[in-house]
C-alpha positions as CSV (number, residue, x, y, z in Angstrom):
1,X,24.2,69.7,71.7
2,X,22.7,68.5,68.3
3,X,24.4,65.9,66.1
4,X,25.4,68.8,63.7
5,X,26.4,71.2,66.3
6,X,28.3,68.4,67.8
7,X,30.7,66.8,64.2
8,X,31.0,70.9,63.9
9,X,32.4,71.5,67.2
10,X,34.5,68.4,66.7
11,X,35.9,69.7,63.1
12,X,36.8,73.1,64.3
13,X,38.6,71.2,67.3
14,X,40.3,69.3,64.8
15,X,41.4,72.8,62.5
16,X,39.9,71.0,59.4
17,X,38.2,73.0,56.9
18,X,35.0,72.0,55.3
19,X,36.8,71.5,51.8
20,X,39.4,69.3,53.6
21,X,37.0,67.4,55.4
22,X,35.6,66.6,51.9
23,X,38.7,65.5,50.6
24,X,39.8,63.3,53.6
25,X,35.9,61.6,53.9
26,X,34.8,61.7,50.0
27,X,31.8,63.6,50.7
28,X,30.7,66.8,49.0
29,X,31.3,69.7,50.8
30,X,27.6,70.3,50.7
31,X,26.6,67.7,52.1
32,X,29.2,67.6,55.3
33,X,27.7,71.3,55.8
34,X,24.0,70.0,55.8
35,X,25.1,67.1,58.3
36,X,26.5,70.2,60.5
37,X,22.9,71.9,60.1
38,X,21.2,68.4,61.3
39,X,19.8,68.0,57.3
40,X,19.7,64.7,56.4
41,X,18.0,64.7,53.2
42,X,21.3,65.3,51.4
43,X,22.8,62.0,52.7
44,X,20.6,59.4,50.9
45,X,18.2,58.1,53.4
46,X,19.1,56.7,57.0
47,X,21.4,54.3,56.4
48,X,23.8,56.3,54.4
49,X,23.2,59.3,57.1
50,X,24.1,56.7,60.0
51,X,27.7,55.8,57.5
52,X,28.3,59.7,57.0
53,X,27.7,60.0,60.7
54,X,30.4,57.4,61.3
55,X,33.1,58.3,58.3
56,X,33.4,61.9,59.9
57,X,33.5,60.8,64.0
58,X,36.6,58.5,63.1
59,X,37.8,62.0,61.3
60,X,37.4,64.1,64.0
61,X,38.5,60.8,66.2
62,X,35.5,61.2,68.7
63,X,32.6,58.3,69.7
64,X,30.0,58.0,67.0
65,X,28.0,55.3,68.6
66,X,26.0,58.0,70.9
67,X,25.7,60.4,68.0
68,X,23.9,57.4,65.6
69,X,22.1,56.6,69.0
70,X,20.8,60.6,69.0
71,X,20.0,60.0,64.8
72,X,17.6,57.1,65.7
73,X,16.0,58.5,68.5
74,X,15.2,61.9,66.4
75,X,15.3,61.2,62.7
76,X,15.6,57.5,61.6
77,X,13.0,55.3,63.8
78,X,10.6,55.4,61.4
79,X,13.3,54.2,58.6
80,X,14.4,51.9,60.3
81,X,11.7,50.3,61.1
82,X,10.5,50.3,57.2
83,X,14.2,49.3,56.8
84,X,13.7,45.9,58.7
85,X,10.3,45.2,57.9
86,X,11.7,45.4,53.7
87,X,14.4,42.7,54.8
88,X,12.0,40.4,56.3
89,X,9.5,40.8,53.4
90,X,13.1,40.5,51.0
91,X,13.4,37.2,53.1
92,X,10.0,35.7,53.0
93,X,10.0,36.2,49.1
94,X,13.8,34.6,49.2
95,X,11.9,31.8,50.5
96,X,8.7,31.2,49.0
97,X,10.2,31.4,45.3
98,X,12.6,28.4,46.4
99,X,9.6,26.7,47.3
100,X,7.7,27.7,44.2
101,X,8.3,24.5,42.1
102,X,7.0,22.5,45.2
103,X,4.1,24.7,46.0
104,X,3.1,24.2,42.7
105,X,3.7,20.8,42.2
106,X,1.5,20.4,45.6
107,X,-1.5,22.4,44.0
108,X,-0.8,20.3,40.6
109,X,-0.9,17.2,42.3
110,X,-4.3,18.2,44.8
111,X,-6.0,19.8,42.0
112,X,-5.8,16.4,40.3
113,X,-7.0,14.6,43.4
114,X,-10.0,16.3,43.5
115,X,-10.7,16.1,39.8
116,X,-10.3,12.3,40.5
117,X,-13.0,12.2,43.9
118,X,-15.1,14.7,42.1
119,X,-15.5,12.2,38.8
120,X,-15.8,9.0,41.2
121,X,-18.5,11.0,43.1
122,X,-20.4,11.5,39.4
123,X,-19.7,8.0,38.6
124,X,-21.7,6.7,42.0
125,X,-24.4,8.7,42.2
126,X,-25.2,7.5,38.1
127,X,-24.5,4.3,39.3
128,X,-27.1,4.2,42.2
129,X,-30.0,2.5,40.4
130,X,-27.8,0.2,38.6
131,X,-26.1,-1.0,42.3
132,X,-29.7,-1.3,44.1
133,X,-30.0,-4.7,43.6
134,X,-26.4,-5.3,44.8
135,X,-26.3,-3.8,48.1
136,X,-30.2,-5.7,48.8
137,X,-29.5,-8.1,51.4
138,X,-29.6,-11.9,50.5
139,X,-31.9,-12.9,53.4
140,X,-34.3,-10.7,52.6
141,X,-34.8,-11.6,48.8
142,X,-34.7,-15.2,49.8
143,X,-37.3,-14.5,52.5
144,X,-39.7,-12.4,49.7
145,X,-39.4,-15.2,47.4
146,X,-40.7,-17.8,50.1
147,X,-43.4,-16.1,50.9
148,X,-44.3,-15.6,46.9
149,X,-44.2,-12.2,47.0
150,X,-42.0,-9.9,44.7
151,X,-41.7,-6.2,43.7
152,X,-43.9,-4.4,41.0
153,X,-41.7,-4.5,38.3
154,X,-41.7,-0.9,37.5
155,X,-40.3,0.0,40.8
156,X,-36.9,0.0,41.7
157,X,-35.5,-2.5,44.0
158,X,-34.1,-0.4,47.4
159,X,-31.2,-1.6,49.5
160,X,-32.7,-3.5,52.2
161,X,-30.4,-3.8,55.8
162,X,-31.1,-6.1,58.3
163,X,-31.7,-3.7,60.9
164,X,-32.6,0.0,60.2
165,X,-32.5,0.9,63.4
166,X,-29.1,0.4,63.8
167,X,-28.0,1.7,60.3
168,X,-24.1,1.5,59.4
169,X,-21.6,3.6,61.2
170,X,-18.2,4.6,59.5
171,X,-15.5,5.8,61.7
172,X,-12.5,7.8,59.7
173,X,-9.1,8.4,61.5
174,X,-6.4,10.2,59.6
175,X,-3.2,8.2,60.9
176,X,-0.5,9.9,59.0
177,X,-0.3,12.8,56.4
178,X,-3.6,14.3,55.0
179,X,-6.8,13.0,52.9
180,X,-9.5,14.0,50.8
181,X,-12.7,12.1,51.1
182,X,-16.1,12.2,50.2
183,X,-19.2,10.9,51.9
184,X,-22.3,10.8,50.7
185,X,-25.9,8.9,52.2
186,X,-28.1,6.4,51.1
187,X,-30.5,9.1,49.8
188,X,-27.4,10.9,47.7
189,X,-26.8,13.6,50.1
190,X,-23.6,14.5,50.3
191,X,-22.6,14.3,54.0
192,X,-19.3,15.7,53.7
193,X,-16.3,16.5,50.8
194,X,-12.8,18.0,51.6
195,X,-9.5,17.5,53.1
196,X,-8.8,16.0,56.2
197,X,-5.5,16.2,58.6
198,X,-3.7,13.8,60.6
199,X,-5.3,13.1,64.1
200,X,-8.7,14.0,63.0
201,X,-11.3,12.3,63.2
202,X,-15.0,11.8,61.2
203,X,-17.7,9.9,62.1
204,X,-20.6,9.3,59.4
205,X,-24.1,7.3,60.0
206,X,-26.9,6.2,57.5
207,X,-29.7,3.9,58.0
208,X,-29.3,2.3,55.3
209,X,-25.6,2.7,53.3
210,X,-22.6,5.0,52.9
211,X,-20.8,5.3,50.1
212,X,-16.9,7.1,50.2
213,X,-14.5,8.0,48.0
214,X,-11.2,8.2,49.9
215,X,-7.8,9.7,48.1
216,X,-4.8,8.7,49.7
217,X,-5.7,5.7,51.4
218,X,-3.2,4.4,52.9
219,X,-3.5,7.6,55.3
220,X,-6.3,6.6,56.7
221,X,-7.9,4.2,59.1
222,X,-11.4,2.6,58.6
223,X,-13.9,1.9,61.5
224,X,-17.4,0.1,60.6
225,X,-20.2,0.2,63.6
226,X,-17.2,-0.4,66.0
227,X,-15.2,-2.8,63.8
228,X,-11.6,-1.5,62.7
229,X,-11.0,-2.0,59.1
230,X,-7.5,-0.2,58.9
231,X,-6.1,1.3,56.1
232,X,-8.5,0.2,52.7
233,X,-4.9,1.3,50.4
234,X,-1.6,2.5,49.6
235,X,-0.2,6.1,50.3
236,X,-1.5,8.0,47.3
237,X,-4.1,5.9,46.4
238,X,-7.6,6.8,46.1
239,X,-10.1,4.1,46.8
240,X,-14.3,4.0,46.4
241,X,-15.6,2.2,49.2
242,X,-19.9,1.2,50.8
243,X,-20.9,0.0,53.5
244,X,-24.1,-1.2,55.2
245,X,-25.3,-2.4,57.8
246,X,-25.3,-6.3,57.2
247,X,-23.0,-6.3,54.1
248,X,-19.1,-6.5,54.2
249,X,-17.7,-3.3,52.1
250,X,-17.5,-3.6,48.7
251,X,-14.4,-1.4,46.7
252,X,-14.5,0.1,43.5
């Protein structure tokens, strides 16, 4: 038997009329009449055609749970299914727009992060000819001068190491949190730019000097050619850092 054939058999059983069904459940005539002729479309959608379903088994005082069991087998999987997946999606957006003033305020506050490694970056890479002569070793401008020899004048001074061979090797290990660093060679090439997670790990090598700009320092641990540094600042801070081979890092 059919779900209508079924709550129609049971009302006859019962000697109620379709009027007084009407009366005793609030529903239209009409519509207890469609239910009888398994028509659903009167009811509402699923869920009100699973209630209906209900409302008129406790009338006719018979087990509806096998009769909404029939319903979602023949008419409502599909519903109900959409019905579930709309409550999840009603969730997610529940949550997500509590979070909104955080999200935001992270993408505020990383947006300005990278605005701050981006202008350092400029800032170095104008700032190369002018550091030259800083990052030249000492031992070799006392050894030129020795020898009387000295550099044309119009050429620029280039960072000397005391053993290109070897070059300089930094080491980065993100120990808590997340970073955003830049890293960029001797030559101006930028060796790498972007975030970071905790428990990675970056390893960086130039011949002659690497220059980083580091945002949220205090988040990450420093290794030069084999020598731990630790953390070069605070949680939050961003720090401009070089290194080569021979020379102890200098911060900006």
């Amino acid at each position: 038997m059919s779900i209508g054939s079924e709550l129609k058999s049971a009302r006859e059983a019962a000697g109620l009329s379709l009027v007084e069904v009407a009366a005793k459940t609030k529903l239209r005539a009409s519509v207890v009449a469609a239910i009888e002729s398994n028509d659903f479309s009167q009811c509402g959608g699923d869920v009100y055609a699973r209630g209906h379903i209900r409302v008129l088994a406790s009338v006719y005082r018979i087990d509806s749970t096998y009769l909404v069991e029939i319903f979602d087998q023949h008419f409502g999987v599909a519903q109900t299914a959409l019905d579930d997946l709309a409550q999840a999606t009603s969730q997610n957006l529940d949550r997500r727009s509590s979070l909104t003033w955080k999200s935001l305020s992270g993408i505020a506050a990383a947006a300005l992060l990278g605005a701050v490694l981006i202008s350092n970056q400029i800032s170095g890479d104008n700032d190369d000819g002018k550091e030259a002569t800083n990052i030249a070793s000492p031992s070799e401008s006392t050894s030129g001068s020795a020898n009387g020899q000295s550099a044309p004048s119009n050429e620029p001074s280039l960072p000397a190491v005391a053993s290109v061979e070897d070059g300089v090797t930094v080491r980065l290990t993100v120990v808590k949190s997340y970073s955003w660093i830049s890293v960029t060679a001797a030559n101006g090439t930028s060796l790498f730019t972007g975030q970071i997670e905790k428990g990675e790990v970056r390893e960086f090598t130039d011949p002659q000097v690497l220059r980083l700009v580091i945002g949220n320092a205090g988040a990450v641990s420093v290794n030069v050619n084999g020598v731990e540094k630790g953390t070069s600042g605070s949680i939050g801070e961003v720090v401009r850092l070089e290194f080569t081979p021979d020379a102890e890092n200098s911060e900006g």
